[in-house]
C-alpha positions as CSV (number, residue, x, y, z in Angstrom):
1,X,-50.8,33.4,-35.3
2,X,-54.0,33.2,-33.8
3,X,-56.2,36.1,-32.5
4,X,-57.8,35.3,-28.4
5,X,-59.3,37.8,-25.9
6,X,-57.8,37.3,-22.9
7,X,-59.0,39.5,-19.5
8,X,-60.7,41.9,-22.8
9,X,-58.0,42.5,-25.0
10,X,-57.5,40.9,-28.2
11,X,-53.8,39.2,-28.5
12,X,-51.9,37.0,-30.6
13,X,-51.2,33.1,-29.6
14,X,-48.9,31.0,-31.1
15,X,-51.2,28.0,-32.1
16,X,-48.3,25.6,-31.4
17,X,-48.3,26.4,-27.4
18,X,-50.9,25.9,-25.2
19,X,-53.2,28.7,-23.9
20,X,-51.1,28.8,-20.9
21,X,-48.0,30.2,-22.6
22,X,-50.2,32.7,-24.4
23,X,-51.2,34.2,-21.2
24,X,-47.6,33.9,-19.8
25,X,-46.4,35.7,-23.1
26,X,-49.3,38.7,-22.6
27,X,-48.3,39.1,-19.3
28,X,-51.5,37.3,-17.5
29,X,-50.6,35.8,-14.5
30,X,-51.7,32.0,-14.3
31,X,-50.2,29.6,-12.0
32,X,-48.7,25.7,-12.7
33,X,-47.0,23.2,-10.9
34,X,-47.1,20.3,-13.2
35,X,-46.3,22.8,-16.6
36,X,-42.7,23.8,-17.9
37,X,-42.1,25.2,-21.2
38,X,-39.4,22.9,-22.1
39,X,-41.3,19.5,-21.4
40,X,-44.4,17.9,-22.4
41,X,-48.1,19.6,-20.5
42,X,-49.8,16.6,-18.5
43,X,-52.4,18.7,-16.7
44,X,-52.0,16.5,-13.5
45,X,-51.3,19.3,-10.7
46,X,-55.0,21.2,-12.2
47,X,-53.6,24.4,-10.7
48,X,-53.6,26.3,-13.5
49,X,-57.6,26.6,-14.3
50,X,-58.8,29.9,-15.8
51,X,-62.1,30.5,-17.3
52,X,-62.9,30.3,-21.2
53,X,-65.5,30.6,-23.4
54,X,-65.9,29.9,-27.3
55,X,-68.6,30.3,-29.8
56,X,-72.2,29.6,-28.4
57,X,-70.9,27.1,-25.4
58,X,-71.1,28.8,-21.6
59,X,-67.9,29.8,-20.1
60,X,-65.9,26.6,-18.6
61,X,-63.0,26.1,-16.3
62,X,-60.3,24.2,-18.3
63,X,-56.6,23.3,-17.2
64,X,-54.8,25.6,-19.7
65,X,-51.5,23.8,-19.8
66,X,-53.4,21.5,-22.1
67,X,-56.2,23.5,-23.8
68,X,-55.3,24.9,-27.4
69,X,-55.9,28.0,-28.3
70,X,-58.7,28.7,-31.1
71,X,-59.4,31.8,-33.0
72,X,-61.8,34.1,-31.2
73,X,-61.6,32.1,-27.8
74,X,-62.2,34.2,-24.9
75,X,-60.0,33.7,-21.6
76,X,-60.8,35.5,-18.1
77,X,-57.6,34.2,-16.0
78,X,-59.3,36.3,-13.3
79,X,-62.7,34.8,-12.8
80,X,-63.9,34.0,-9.5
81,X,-64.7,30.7,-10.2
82,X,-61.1,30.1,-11.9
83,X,-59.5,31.5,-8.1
84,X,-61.6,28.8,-5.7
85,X,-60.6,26.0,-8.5
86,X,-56.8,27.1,-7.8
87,X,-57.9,27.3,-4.0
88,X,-59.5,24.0,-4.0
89,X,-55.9,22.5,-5.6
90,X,-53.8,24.5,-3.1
91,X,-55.7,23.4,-0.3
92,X,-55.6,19.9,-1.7
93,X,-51.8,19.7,-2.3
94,X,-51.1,21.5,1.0
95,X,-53.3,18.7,3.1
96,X,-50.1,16.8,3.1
97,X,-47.1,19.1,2.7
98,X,-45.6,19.8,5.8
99,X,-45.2,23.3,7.4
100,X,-41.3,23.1,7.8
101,X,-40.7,26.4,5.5
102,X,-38.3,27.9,7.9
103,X,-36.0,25.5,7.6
104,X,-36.6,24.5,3.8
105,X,-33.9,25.3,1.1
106,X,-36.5,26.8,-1.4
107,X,-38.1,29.1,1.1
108,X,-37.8,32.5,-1.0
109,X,-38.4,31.2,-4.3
110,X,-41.4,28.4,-3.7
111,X,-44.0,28.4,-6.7
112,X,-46.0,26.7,-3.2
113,X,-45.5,29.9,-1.0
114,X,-46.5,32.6,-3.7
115,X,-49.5,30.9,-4.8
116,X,-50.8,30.2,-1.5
117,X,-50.2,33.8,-0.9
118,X,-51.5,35.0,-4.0
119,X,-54.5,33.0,-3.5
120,X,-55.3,33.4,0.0
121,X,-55.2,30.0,0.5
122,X,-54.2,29.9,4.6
123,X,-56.1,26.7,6.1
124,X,-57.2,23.7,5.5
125,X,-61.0,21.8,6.4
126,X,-59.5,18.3,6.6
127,X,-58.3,16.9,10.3
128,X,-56.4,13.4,9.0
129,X,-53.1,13.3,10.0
130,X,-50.6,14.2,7.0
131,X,-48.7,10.9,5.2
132,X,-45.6,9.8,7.1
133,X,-42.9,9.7,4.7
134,X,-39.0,9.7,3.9
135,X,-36.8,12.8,4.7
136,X,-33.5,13.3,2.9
137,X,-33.6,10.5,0.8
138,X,-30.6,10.3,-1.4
139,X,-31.3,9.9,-5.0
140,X,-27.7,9.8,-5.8
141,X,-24.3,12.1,-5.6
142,X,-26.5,15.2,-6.2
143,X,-29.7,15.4,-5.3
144,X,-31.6,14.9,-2.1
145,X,-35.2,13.9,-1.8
146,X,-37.9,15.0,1.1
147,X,-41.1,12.5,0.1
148,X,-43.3,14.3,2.1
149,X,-42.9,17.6,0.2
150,X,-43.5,16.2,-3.1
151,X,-46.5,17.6,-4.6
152,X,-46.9,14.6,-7.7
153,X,-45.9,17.4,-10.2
154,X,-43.7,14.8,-12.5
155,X,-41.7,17.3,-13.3
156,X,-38.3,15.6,-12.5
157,X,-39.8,12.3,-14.3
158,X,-40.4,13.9,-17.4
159,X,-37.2,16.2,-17.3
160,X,-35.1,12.6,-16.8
161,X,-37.2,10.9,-20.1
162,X,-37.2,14.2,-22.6
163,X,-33.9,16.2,-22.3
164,X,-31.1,13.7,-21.3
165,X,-33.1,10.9,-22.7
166,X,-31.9,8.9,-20.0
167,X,-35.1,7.8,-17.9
168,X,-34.2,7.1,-14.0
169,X,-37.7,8.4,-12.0
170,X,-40.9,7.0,-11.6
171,X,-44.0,7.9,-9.8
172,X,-44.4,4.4,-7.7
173,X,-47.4,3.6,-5.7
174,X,-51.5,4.1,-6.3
175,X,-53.4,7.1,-4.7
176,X,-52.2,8.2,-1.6
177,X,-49.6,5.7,-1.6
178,X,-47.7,7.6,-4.4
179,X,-44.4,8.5,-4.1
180,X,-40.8,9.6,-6.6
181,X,-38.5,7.2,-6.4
182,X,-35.3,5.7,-8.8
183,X,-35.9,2.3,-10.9
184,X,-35.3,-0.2,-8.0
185,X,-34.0,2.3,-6.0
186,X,-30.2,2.8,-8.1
187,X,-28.5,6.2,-7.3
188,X,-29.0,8.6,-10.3
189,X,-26.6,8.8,-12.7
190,X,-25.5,11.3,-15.3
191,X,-24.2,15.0,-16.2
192,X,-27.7,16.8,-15.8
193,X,-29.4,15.9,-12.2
194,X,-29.1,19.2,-11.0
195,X,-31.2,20.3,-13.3
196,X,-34.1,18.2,-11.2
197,X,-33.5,21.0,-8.6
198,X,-34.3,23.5,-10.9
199,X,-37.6,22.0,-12.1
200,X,-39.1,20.9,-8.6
201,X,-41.7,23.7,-7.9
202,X,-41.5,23.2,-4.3
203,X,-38.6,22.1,-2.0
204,X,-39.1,18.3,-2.8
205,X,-35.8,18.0,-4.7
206,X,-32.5,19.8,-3.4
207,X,-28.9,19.8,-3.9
208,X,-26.8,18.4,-1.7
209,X,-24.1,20.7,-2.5
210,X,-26.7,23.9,-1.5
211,X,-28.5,21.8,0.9
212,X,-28.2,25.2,4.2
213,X,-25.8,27.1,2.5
214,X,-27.2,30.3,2.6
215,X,-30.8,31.8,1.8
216,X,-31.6,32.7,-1.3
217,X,-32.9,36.1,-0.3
218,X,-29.1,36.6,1.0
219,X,-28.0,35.7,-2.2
220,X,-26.9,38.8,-5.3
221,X,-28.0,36.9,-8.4
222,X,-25.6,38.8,-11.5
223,X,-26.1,37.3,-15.1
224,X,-23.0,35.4,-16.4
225,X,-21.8,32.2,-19.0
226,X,-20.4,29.2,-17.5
227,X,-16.7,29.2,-18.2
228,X,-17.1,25.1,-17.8
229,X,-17.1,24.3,-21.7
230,X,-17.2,25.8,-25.1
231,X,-21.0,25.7,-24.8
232,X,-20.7,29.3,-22.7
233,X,-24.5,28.1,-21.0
234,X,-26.2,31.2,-20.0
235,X,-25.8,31.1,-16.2
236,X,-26.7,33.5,-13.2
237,X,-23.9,33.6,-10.6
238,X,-25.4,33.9,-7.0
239,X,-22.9,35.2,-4.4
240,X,-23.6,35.2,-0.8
241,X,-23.4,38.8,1.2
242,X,-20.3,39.8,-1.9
243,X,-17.9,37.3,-0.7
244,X,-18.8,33.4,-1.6
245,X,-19.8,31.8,-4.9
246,X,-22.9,29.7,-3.5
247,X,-24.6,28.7,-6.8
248,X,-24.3,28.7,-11.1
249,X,-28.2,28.3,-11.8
250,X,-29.0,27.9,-15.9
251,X,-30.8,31.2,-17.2
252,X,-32.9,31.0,-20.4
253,X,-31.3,31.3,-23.6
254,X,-33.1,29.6,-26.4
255,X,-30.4,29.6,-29.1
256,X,-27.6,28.4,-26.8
257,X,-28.9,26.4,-23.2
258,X,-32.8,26.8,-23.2
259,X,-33.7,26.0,-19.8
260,X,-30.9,23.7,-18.6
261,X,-27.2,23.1,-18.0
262,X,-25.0,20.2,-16.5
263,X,-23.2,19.7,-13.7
264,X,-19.7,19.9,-14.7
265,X,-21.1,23.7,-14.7
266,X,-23.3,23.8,-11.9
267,X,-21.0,22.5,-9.1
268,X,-17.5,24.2,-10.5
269,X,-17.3,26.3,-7.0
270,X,-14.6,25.5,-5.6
271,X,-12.5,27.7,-7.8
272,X,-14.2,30.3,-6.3
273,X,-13.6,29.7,-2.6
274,X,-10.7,31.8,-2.5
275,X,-7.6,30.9,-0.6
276,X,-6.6,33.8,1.3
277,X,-4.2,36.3,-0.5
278,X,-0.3,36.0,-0.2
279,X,2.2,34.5,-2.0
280,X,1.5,30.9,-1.3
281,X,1.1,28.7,-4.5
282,X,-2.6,28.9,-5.5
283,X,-3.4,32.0,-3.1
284,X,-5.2,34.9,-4.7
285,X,-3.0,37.5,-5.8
286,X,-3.8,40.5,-4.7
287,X,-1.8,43.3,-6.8
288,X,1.8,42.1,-8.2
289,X,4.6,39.7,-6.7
290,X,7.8,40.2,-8.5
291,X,11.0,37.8,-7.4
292,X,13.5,39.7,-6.3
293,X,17.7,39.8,-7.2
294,X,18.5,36.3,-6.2
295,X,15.4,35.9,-4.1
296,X,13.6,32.8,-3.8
297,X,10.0,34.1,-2.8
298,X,8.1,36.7,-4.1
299,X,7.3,39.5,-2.5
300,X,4.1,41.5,-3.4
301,X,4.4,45.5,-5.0
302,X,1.1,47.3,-6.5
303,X,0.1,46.3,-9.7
304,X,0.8,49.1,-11.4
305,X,4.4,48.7,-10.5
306,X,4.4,44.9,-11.8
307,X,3.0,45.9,-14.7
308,X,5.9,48.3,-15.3
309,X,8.3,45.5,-14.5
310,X,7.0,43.3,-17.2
311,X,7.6,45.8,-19.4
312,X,11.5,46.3,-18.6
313,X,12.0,42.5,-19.0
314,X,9.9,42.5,-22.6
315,X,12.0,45.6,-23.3
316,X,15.2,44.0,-22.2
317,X,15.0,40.6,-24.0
318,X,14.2,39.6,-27.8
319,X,13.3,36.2,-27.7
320,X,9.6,36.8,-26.6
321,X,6.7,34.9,-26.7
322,X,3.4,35.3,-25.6
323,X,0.5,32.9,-24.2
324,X,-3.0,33.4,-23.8
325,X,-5.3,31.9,-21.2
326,X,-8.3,29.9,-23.1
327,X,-10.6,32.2,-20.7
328,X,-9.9,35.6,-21.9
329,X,-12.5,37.6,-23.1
330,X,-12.8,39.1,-26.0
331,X,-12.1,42.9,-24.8
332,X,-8.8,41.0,-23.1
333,X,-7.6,39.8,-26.1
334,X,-7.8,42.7,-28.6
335,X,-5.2,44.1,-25.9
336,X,-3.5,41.6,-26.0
337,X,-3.1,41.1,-29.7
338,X,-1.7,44.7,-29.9
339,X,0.5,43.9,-26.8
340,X,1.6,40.9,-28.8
341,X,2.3,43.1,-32.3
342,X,5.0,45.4,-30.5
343,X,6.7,42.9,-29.3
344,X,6.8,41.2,-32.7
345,X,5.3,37.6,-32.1
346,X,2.2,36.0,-32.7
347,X,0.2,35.0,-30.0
348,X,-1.5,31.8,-29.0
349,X,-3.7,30.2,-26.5
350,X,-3.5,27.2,-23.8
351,X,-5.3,24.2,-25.8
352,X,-5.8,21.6,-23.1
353,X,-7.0,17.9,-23.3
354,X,-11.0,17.4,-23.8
355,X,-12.3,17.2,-20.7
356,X,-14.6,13.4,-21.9
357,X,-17.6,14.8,-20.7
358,X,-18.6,15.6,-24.4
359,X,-22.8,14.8,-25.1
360,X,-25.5,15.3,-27.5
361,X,-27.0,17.9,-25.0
362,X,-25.0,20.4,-24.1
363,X,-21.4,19.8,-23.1
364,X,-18.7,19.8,-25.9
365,X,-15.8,18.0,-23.7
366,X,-13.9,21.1,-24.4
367,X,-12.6,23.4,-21.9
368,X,-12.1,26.4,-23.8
369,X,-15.0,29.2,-23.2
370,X,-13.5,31.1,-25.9
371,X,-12.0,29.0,-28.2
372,X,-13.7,30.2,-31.7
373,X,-14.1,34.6,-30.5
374,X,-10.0,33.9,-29.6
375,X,-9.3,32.0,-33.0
376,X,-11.8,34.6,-35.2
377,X,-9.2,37.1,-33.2
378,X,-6.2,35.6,-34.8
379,X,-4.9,33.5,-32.1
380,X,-2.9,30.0,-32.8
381,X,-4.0,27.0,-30.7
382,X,-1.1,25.4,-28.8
383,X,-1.1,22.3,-26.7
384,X,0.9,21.9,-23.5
385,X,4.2,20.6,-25.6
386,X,3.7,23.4,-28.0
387,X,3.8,25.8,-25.5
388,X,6.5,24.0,-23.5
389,X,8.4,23.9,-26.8
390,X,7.7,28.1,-27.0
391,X,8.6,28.5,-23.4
392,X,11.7,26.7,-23.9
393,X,13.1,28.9,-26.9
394,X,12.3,32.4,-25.5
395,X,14.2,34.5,-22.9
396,X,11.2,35.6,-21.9
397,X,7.8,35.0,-22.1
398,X,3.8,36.9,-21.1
399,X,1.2,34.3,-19.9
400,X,-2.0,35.6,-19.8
401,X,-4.9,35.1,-18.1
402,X,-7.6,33.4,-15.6
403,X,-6.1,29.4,-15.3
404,X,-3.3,30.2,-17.4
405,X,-0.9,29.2,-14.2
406,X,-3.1,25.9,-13.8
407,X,-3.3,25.0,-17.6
408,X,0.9,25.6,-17.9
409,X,2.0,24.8,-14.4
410,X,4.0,21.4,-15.4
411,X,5.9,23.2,-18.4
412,X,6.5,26.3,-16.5
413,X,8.1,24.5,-13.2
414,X,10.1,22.7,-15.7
415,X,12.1,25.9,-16.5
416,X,15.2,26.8,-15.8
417,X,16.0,30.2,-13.1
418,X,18.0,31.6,-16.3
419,X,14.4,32.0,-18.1
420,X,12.0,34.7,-17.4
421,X,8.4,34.5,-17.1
422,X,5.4,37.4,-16.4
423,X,2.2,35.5,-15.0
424,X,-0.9,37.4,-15.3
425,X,-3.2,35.0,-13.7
426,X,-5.7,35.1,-10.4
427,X,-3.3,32.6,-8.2
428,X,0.1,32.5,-7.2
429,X,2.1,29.9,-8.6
430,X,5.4,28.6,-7.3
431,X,8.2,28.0,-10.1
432,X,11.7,29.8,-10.3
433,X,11.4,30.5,-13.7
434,X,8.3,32.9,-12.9
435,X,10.1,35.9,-12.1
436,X,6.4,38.6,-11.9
437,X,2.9,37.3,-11.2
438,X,0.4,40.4,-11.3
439,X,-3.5,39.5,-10.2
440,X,-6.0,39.4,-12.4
441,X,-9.6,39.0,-11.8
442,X,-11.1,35.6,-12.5
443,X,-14.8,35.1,-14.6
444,X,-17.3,36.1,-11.9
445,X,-15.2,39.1,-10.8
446,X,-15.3,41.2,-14.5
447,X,-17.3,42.2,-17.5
448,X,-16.4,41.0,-21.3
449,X,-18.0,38.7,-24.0
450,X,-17.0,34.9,-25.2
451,X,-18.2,33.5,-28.2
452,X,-19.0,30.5,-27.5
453,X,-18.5,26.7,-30.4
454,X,-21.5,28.1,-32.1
455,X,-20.8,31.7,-32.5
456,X,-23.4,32.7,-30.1
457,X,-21.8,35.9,-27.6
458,X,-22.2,35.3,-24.2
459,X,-21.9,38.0,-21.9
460,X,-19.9,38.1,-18.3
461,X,-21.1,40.3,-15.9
462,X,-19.5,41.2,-12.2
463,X,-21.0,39.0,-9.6
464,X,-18.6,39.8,-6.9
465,X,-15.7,42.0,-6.3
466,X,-12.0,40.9,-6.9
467,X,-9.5,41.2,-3.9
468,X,-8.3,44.7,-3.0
469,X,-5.6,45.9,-5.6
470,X,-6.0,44.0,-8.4
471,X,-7.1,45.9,-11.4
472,X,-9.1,44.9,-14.6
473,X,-6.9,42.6,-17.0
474,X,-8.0,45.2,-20.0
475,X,-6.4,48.1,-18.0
476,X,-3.2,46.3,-17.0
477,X,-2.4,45.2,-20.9
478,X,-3.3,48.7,-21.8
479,X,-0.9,50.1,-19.3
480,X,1.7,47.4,-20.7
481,X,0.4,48.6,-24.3
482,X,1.5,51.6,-23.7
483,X,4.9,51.6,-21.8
484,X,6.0,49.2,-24.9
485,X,4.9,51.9,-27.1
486,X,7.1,54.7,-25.3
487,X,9.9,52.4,-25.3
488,X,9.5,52.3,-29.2
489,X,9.8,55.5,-29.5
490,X,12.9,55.6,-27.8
491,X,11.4,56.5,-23.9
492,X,13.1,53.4,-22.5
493,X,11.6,52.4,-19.5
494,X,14.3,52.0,-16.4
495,X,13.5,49.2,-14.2
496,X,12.5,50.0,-10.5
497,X,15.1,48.8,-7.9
498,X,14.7,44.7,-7.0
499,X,13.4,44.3,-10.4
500,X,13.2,41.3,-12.1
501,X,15.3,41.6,-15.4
């Protein structure tokens, strides 16, 4: 490490970063536009100037996205003449950017605002008219393109060349006449162009998808793992008002995502605009529906009393087996385990198809979150004919978990009304042979830990509330754990009235 002063006290820099990150890292504020930590320093937006001096030499103003730092440099990131060189960019780059920030998508969380704030950079000496240029542009599928907000940054050039490797922007044009644009104007192709949204400092680049969804200051931003892949990406979940999912943004994680993630994961919202409760196939379940006595719809009761039912029929029947949802946490599935021990089976989990999405970035192509913490737990995989083949041979059977309905719903339609099946899933799903369906919460709507293809933990958090009435998956097993126990012990459980035996 290297020893700098910086605003007069004596730090340690990593000699491998610029002097930027060292002031990031020591908590001196210094802005950038052009700089990210995860691509290459160019030093072409100049906004980040601070003052330095070393040895003999008078102080200078340098760029410090590309100065090193040297032992016994001294940085003042406050200097006067450091603020009217970041006033003098600001009021360069705002010459042409137009003034539509009411209406822009990254009003709230502009680099562009703050600093001009920050700054007190509020007008402009310069009359000329600003440069006519392209609104909404597409760029593709995903993102959308306003010229005239573009601020040259390169960001989204260099993001394209050094993380997907899979170069697709240019800056075209000389001067003034610059401008972003695709090689000979082709749509953008690929798993990681949202990700161009992320790096744009300014509201240049935007997502379709987002494009006047909601504000971001309207937005509850709750830390989270995609559910998308094995990866288990460290996300945040950003839920407008407590009701909608509007976004999955990437959050830092250096030993699993670093900055990034890919779209697969970004834009998988729609399983979270929920349909509204009731027993309709794929309606959020709200509590339990149990199938009554020659009944062919299901008719909802509290959860509590569909988790008692489960536990007559598991009681009642000894062919049993028991299937686990490929999403269940790790907290969910040391339940389950013990769930699966009194009833003297094994468990396994859903193993679907890759997904043939796999890269050398970030997405494995598998669609398990919690394949390894599940298999570490004791848990057999099982494709779809495996499980068909389980479902088939038992009386009765416990499917459990978040897309468990989804993952199965071929092989359990294809059962017989003489077979019995508990569904503990978020959705309702319509087959005969599914004789109990109790709600569960799905990924953004409870706490517990994945572990994702590398054994890295990744931690879900509660973004938004689940539907009124449906309980935590943990404390429905537990209530099953333990009504299986007392009917071990000889306190057989009678089934309530309309029950599905």
């Amino acid at each position: 490490m290297t020893k700098i002063l910086l605003n007069g006290q004596t730090v340690e820099a990593d000699p491998k970063k610029p002097l930027i990150a060292a002031c990031h890292e020591h908590g001196a504020s210094v802005p950038h536009y052009c700089y990210h930590p995860g691509l290459k320093a160019v030093g072409s937006c100049r906004i980040c100037q601070v003052e330095v001096k070393q040895g003999e030499m008078p102080p200078r103003i340098v760029v410090a996205c590309r100065t090193p730092v040297a032992e016994g440099m001294i940085v003042n990131t406050e200097a006067g003449k450091a603020h009217d060189a970041r006033r003098e960019c600001l009021e360069f780059l705002l010459k042409n950017h137009p003034l539509d920030c009411p209406i822009c998508d990254k009003a709230g969380e502009c680099d562009l605002q703050d600093y001009a704030f920050a700054e007190n950079q509020g007008e402009g000496r310069t009359v000329e008219p600003r440069r006519k240029l392209e609104k909404r542009k597409s760029l593709g599928d995903v993102i959308v393109l306003d010229e005239e907000r573009c601020i040259l940054c390169s960001r989204c050039v260099r993001f394209m060349e050094e993380v997907p490797k899979t170069p697709q922007l240019a800056v075209v044009g000389l001067g003034s006449r610059s401008t972003i644009a695709t090689f000979m104007d082709r749509p953008l192709k690929g798993n990681y162009q949202g990700n161009l949204a992320d790096v744009c400092p300014v509201g240049a680049l935007t997502l379709k998808k987002f494009r006047f969804q909601a504000r971001v200051w309207n937005l509850r931003k709750s830390l989270s793992t995609c559910a998308e892949c094995s990866r288990g990406c460290s996300i945040t979940v950003e839920v407008l008002r407590g009701k909608d999912v509007k976004r999955f943004r990437p959050r830092y994680n250096d030993k699993v995502n670093k900055w990034w993630m890919c779209d697969r994961g970004r834009f998988a919202l729609e399983r979270h605009v929920d349909v509204a409760t009731g027993t309709t196939a794929g309606a959020r379940i709200a509590g339990a529906l149990v199938r009554g006595q020659g009944a062919q719809g299901l008719e909802p009761v509290e959860s509590e009393l569909g988790v008692a039912i489960a536990a007559d029929m598991l009681v009642a029947h000894e062919a049993r087996t028991v299937i686990a949802s490929p999403f269940l946490t790790q907290e969910e599935a040391e339940v389950l385990l013990r769930v699966a021990r009194a009833l003297g089976t094994t468990p396994v989990f859903v193993s679907p198809a890759g997904d043939g999405l796999a890269d050398a970035l970030l997405h494995t192509g598998d669609p398990c979150p919690n394949r390894r913490g599940l298999t570490e737990l004791g848990f057999g995989a099982a494709s779809a004919a495996d499980c068909a083949a389980r479902l088939a041979a038992s009386q009765v059977a416990l499917v459990v978990g978040e897309r468990a309905g989804e993952l199965l719903a071929a092989e359990l339609a294809a059962l017989g009304a003489s077979q019995r099946v508990a569904l503990f899933d978020a959705r309702a799903l319509d087959a005969v042979a599914v004789k109990l369906q109790v709600g569960v919460p799905t990924h953004v709507e409870k706490s517990g830990t994945w572990i994702n293809v590398d054994g890295h933990a990744g931690r879900l958090t509660i973004a938004r509330a689940a539907p009124a009435g449906t309980r935590a998956l943990t404390h429905s097993l537990q209530q099953l754990d333990t009504l299986l126990a007392a009917a071990a012990a000889g306190s057989a459980t009678t089934a309530p009235a309309g029950g599905a035996r």
